[in-house]
DOFITI-464592 format. One line per 5 residues: number of its first residue (from 0); for each residue x, z, y of C-alpha. Coordinates in steps of 0.1 Angstrom, whole numbers, always signed. Each point is the difference from the previous one (the first is absolute). Layout:
N
NUM) X/Z/Y ~ ...
! end
This chain:
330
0) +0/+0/+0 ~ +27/+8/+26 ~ +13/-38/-5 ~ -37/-12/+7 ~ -3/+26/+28
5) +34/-17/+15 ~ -9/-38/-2 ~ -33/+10/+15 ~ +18/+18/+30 ~ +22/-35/+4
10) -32/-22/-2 ~ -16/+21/+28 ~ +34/-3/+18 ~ +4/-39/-4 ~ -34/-2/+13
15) +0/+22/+26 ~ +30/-18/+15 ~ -16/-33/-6 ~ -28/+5/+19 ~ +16/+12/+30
20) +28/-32/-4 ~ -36/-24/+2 ~ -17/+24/+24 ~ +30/-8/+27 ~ -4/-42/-17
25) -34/-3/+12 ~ +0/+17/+31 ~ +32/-24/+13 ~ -15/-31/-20 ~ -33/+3/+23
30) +24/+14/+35 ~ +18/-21/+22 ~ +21/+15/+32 ~ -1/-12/+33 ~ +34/-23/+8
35) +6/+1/+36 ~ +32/-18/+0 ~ -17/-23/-19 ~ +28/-3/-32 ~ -5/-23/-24
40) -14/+14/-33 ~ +26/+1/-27 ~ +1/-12/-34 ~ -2/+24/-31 ~ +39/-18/-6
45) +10/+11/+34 ~ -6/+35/-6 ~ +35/+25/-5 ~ -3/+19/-37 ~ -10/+29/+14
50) -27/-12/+16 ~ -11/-21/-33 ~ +5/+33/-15 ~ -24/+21/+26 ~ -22/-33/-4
55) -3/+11/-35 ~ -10/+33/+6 ~ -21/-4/+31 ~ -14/-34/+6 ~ +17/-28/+26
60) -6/+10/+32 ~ -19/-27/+18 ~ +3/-8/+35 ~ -22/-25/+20 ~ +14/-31/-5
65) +4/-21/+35 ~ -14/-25/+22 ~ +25/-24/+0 ~ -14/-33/+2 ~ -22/-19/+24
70) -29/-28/-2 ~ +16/-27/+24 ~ -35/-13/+12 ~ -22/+17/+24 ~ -13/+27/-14
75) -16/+33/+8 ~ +10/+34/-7 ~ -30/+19/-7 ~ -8/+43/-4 ~ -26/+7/-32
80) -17/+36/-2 ~ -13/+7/-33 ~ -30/+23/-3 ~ +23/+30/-14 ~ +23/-1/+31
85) +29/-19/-12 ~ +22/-30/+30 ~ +4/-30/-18 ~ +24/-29/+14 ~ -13/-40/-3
90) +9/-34/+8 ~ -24/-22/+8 ~ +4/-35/+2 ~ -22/-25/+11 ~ -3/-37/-16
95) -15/-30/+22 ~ -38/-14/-14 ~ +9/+31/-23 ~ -16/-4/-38 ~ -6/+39/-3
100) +20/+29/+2 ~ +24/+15/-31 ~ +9/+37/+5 ~ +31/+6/-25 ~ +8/+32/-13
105) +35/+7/-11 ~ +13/+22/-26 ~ +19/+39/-12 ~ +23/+7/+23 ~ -2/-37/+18
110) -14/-11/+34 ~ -15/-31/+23 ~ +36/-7/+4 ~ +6/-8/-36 ~ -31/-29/-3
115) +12/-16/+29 ~ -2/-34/-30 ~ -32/+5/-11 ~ -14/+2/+38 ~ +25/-29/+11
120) -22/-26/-26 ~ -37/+18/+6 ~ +6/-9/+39 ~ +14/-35/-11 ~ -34/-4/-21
125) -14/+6/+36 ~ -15/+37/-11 ~ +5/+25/+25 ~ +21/+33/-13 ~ -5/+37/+4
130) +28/+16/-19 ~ +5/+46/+2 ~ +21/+25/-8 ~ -15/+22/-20 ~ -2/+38/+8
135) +34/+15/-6 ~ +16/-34/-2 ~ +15/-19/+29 ~ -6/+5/+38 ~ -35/+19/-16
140) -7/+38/+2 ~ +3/+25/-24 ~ +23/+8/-32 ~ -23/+2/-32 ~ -6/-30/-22
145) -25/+1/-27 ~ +7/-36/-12 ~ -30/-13/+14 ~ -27/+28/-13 ~ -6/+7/+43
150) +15/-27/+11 ~ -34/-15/-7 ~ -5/+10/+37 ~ +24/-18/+13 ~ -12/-33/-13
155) -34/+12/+11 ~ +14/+2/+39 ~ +13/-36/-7 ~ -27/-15/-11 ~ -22/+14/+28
160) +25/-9/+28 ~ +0/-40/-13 ~ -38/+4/-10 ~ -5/+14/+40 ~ +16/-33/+16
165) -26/-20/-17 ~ +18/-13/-31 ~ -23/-6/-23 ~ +22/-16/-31 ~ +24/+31/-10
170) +25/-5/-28 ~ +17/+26/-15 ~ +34/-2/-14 ~ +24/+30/-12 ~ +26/+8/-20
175) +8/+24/-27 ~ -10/+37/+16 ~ -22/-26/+23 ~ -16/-19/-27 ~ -15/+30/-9
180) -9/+11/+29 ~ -19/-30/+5 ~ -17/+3/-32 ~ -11/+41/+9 ~ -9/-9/+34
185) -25/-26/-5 ~ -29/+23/-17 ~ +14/+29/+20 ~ -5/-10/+31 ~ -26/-33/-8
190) +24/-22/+12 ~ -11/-36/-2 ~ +27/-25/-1 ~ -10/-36/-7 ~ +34/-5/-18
195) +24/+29/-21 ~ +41/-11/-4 ~ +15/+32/-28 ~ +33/-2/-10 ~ +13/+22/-30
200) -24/+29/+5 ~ +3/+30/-20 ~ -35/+2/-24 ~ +7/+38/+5 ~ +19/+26/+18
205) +11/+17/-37 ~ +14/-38/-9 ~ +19/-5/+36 ~ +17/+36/-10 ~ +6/-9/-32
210) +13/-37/+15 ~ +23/+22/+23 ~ +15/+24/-25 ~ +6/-32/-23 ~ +14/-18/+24
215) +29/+25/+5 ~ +2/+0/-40 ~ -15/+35/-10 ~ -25/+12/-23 ~ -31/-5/+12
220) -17/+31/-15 ~ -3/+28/+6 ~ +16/-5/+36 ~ -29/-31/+11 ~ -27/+30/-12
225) +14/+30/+19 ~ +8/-25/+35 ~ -34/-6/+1 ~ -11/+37/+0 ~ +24/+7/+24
230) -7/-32/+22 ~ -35/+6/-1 ~ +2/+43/+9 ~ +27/-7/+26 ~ -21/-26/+17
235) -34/+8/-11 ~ -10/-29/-16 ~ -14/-6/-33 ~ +29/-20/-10 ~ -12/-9/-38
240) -35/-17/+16 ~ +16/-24/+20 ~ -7/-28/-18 ~ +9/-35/+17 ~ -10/-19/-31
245) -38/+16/+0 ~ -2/-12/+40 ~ +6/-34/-9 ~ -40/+0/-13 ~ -11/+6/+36
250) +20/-34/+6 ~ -27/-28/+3 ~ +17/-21/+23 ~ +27/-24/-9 ~ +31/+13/-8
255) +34/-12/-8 ~ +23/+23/-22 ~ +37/-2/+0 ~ +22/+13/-27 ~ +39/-1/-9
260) +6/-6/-36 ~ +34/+22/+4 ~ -19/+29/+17 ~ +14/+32/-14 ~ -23/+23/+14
265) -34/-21/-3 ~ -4/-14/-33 ~ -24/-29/-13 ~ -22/+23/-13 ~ -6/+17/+29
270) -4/-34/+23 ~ -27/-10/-32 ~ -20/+26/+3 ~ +0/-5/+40 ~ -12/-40/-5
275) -25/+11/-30 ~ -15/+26/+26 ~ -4/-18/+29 ~ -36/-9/+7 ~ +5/-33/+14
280) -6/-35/-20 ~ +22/-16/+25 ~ +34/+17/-11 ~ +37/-11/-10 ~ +24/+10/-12
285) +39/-11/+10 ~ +34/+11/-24 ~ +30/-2/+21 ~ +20/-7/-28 ~ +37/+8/+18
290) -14/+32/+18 ~ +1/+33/-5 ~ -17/+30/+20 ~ +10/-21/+38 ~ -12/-25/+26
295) -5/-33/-18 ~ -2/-15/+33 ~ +37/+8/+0 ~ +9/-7/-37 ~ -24/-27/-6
300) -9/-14/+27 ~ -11/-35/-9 ~ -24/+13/-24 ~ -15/+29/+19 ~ -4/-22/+28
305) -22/-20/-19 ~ -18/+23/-20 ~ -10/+12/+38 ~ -6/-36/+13 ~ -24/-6/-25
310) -21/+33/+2 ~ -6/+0/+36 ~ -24/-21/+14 ~ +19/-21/+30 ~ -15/-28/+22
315) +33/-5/+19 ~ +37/+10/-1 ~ +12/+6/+39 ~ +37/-2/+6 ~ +11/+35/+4
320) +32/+17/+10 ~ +25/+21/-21 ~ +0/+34/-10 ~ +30/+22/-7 ~ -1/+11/-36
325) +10/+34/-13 ~ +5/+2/-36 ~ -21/+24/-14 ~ +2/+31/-28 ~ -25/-12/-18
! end
């Protein structure tokens, strides 16, 4: 009995120690500090051993990642207020005889900075642009992230700030954390788009965990299981019903799905089950077969360009100007 009594005492140790290792993971996952000087966010590479080594232990500290590229048409710079208090930063950019108006939503740890490529060809198909910074990323307020569970509201002031200069034909475009975003928002907040643009959405916030940790080539369990308690008590959300993947049958507009065949943290299964949900007859579905988990503006941009083309509706292709393009994180 005292060996049993023993291993028991180390179990309850190990654990012990490993929840307080994930309780520090999720809270700097889902916080990013402010970055007054503006310093470029490092790579996990660039990082001296004994910060990978308190990285381990603690969680990467995230700071805000900067501003530091520029739409080279006119454009305006615009002040959101969502309706829980939060400052949010836009660009918006006016197209002649504009076709509609995308608002883009970028992704984790990203901001409007970093899909400078995506809004360059939207304004060249002669769409007006609204692209944000999310709360606590980029010239936004605030510090918490919760990986698009809130920053439903965000999208919400968005969409009512295009909706209130008249625009009637609102596309919706994001990117990984702003896919699903997207997807949540939409029977949240009865948003009506007339057209929905998701690439590589998580189909749930336990599978973008779980993408996260495998990514970084851990063991999924029991670490994925014990984030997501943490995550969801720290923030006070309930992390495990955030389902992007049972959104997507509130979807009954048409919507064009974009997946990487080389994404490590959303697999096929997960991008199936988002395509089988959504509620739409008018769907598709588009494999980038040389991306993984990025902008496949960037990567493939022939293709994307395209796949894009052929989904929006366009009467006419004004000459516009260029934009500066930051490569993005995600």
């Amino acid at each position: 009995m005292i060996w049993f009594r023993r291993s028991l005492r180390v179990v309850l140790v190990v654990f012990l120690l490993l929840n307080i290792i994930l309780a520090f993971h999720a809270n700097r996952f889902t916080y990013f500090y402010d970055n007054p000087q503006k310093v470029k966010a490092r790579k996990a590479e660039e990082y001296s051993t004994a910060e990978k080594v308190g990285g381990a232990l603690f969680g990467m500290k995230f700071i805000k990642a900067p501003v530091n590229a520029y739409p080279q048409v006119p454009y305006e710079t615009v002040r959101l207020t969502t309706n829980d208090g939060f400052s949010l930063e836009g660009w918006y950019i006016p197209a002649k005889q504009a076709q509609g108006t995308v608002i883009l939503c970028h992704g984790h740890a990203s901001n409007k900075a970093k899909i400078l490529a995506e809004t360059q060809f939207f304004h060249e198909l002669g769409y007006n642009t609204l692209s944000f910074d999310f709360r606590a990323h980029g010239n936004s307020s605030g510090n918490v992230c919760t990986i698009g569970y809130r920053e439903t509201r965000d999208l919400e002031a968005a969409y009512e700030y295009v909706a209130s200069r008249g625009e009637k034909n609102i596309v919706l475009w994001g990117v990984s954390m702003g896919a699903a975003t997207v997807m949540k928002a939409i029977p949240e907040h009865n948003l009506k788009p007339s057209r929905v643009i998701l690439e590589c959405p998580f189909a749930s916030m336990y599978d973008a965990v779980k993408g996260r940790i495998r990514s970084m080539h851990l063991p999924t369990s029991p670490a994925a299981e014990l984030l997501m308690v943490w995550g969801g008590l720290e923030r006070g959300m309930w992390s495990f019903g955030y389902r992007p993947d049972e959104y997507a049958k509130a979807l009954t507009m048409p919507t064009l799905l974009n997946w990487g065949a080389n994404d490590p943290r959303v697999l096929r299964p997960e991008t199936d089950a988002i395509y089988r949900n959504l509620a739409t007859p008018d769907k598709q579905l588009i494999i980038f077969d040389n991306s993984a988990h990025q902008s496949f503006c960037q990567n493939e941009e022939g293709k994307w360009k395209e796949a894009i083309s052929r989904f929006l509706p366009v009467t006419a292709r004004p000459a516009a100007g260029p934009i500066a393009v930051a490569v993005s994180n995600e």
